[in-house]
Wavefront OBJ file of the C-alpha trace (Angstrom):
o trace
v 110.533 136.403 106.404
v 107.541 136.215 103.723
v 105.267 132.860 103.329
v 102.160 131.950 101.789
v 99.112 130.389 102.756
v 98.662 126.926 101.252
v 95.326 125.565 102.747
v 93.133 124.752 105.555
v 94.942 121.862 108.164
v 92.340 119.271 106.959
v 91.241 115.948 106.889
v 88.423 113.775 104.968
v 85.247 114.981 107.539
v 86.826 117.688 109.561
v 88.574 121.338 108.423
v 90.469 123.263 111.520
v 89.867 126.960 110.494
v 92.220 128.452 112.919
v 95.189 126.299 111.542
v 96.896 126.494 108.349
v 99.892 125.119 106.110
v 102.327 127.816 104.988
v 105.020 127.420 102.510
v 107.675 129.709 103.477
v 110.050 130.845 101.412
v 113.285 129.707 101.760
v 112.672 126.834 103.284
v 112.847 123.406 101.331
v 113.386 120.684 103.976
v 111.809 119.009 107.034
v 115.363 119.985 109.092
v 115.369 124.354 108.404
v 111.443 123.728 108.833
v 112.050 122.914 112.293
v 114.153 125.699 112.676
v 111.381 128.179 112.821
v 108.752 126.778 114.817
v 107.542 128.796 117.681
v 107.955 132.102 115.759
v 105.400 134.352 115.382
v 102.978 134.699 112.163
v 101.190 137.576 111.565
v 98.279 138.128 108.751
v 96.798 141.383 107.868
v 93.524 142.664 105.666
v 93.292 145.180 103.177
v 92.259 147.584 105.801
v 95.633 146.896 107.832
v 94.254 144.666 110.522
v 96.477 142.287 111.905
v 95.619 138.614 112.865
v 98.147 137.033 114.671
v 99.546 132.902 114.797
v 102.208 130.713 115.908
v 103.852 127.930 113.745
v 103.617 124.964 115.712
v 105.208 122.346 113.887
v 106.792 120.954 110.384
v 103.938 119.707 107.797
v 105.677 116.799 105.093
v 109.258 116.641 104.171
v 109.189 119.730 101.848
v 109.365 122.798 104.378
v 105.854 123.531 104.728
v 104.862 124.679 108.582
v 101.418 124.302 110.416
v 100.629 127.739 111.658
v 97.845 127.760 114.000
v 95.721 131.695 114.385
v 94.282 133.051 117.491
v 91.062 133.265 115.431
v 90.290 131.843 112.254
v 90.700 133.894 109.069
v 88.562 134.350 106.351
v 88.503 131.863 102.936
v 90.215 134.605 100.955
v 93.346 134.046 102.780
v 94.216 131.426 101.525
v 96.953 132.179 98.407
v 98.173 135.361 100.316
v 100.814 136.409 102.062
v 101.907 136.096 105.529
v 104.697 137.923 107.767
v 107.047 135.499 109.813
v 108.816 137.018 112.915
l 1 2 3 4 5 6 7 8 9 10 11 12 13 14 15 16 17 18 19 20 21 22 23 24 25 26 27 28 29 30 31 32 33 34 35 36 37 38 39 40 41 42 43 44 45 46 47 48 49 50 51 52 53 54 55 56 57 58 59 60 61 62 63 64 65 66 67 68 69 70 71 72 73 74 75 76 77 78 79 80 81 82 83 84 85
């Protein structure tokens, strides 16, 4: 299963840089959002490093997850592609 990165989990003073929103594809709704959580998310560089997450819970109504990384990744990540498993 294929998502995308969407942005930094963020707020007004604060940005978590080990926890991101990822649109999945697929999924449009809160309910088949909540049917993946706890499923491993893995991120790799051009080099073929991998950088692996979790998805930890539903973000909004439209099937967006929360993943949250081992480590955070770099700015360029965000707009590219992620492997669910």
């Amino acid at each position: 299963m294929k998502g995308r990165i969407s942005n930094y989990r963020r707020g007004v003073h604060t940005e978590y840089t080990n926890q991101y929103v990822v649109a999945v594809d697929g999924v449009k709704d809160r309910k088949s959002a909540d049917g993946i959580i706890g499923k491993s998310v893995y991120w790799s560089t051009s080099t073929g490093k991998k950088i692996a997450g979790k998805i930890s819970k539903a973000h909004g109504n439209s099937g967006a997850v929360l993943a949250r990384f081992e480590r955070g990744l770099p700015g360029q990540a965000v707009g590219t592609e992620v492997e669910i498993v």
